[in-house]
C-alpha positions in Angstrom: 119.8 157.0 87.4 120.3 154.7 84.3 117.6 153.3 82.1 117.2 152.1 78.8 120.2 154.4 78.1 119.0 157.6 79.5 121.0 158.9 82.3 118.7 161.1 84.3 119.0 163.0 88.0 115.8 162.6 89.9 115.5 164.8 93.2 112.4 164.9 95.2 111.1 168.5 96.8 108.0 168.2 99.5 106.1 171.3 98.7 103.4 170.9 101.5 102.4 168.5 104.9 98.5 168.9 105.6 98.1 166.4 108.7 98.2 162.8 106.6 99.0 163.6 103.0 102.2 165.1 102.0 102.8 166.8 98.6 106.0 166.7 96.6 107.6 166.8 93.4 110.0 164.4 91.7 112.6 166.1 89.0 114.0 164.0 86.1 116.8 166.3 84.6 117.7 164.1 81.6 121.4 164.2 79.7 121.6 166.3 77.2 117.8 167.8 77.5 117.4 171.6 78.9 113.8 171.4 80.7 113.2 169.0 83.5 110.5 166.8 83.6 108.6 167.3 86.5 105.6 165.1 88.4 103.8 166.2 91.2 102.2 163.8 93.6 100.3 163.1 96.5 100.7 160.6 99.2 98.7 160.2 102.1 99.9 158.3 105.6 97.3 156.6 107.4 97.6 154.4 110.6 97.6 151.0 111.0 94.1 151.2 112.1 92.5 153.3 109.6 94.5 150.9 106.7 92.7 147.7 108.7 89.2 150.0 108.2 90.1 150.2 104.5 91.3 146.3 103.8 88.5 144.7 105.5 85.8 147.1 104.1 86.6 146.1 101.0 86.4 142.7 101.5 90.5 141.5 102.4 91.7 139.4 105.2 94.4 141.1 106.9 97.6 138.2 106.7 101.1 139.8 108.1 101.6 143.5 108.7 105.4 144.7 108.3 107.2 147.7 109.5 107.1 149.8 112.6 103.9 151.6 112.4 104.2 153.1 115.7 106.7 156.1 114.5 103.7 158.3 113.4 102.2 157.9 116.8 105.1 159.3 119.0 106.0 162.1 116.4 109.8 160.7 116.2 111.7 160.2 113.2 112.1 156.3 112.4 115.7 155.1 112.8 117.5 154.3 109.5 117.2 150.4 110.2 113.6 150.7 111.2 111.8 149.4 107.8 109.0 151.3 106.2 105.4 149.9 107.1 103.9 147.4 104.6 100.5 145.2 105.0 99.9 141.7 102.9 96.4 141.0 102.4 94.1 139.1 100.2 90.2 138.1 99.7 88.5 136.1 102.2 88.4 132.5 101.3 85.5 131.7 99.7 83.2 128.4 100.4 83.3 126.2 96.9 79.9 124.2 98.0 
């Protein structure tokens, strides 16, 4: 990776899977610089369903929903072409009078 005129290598290692939320770490290992930089993270896989839940308790109108979101379900890996699952949403529409 180049930026700004740093050259870096960025890895990512999954330290732990606990049902929906998966734990990893991303390494930077920048030229020229000993130490790596390193971020941990947490991100957490819900269904469609439960992402619904979320969006329309807090007050969006689901628009267009994106991406197989049926891998998860079966417990098979998505194919390469299949495209990760994204959701579009925004506030209801609101009454001007």
């Amino acid at each position: 990776m180049e930026a700004a005129g740093l050259v870096a290598d960025v890895h990512y290692d999954i330290s732990a899977v606990a049902g929906e939320l998966v734990t990893y770490e991303t390494w930077f290992r920048f030229a020229g610089v000993r130490d790596a930089l390193v971020v941990p993270d947490t991100l957490r896989f819900m269904d469609q369903a439960e992402v619904a839940a979320f969006l329309t308790e807090a007050g969006l109108t689901p628009v267009t929903w994106y991406g197989d979101w049926t891998v998860r379900r079966t417990g098979r890996p998505a194919p390469r072409s299949s495209p990760s699952p994204h959701k579009t949403s925004r506030p209801p529409r609101r009454d001007p009078g």
